[in-house]
C-alpha positions in Angstrom: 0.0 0.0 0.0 1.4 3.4 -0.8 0.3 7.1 0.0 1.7 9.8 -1.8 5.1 7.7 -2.8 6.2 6.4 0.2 5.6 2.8 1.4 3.6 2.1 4.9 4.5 0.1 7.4 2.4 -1.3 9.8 3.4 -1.2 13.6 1.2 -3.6 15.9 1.7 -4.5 19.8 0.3 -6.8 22.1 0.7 -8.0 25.6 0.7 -12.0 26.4 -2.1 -12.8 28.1 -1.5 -14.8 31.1 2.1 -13.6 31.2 2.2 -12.2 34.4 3.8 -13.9 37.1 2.4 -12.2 40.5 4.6 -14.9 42.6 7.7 -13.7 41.2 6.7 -9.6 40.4 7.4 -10.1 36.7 5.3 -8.0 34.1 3.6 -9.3 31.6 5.5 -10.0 28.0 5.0 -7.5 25.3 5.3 -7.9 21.7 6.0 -5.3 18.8 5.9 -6.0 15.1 6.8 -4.3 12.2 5.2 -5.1 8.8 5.6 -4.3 5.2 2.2 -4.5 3.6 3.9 -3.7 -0.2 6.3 -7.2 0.4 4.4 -8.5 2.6 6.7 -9.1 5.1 7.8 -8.9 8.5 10.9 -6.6 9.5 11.0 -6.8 12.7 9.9 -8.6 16.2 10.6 -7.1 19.5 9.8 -8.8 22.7 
């Protein structure tokens, strides 16, 4: 998908449900992704 020339990319997050761990005061895991809709691709992953 592209707007005026430049390519998007799609930035999405999300926690892991269930991840907590109140016993040992650990947050929950987070995830981060980073997508190219024009190759249809993922660039990145960040946990």
């Amino acid at each position: 998908m592209e707007c005026c020339g430049v390519e998007v990319i799609s930035i999405d997050g999300k926690t892991v449900k269930g991840s907590y761990d109140r016993e040992q005061d650990k947050s929950a895991l987070h995830l981060v992704s980073a997508w190219s809709s024009q190759y249809r691709l993922v660039l990145g992953r960040r946990c």
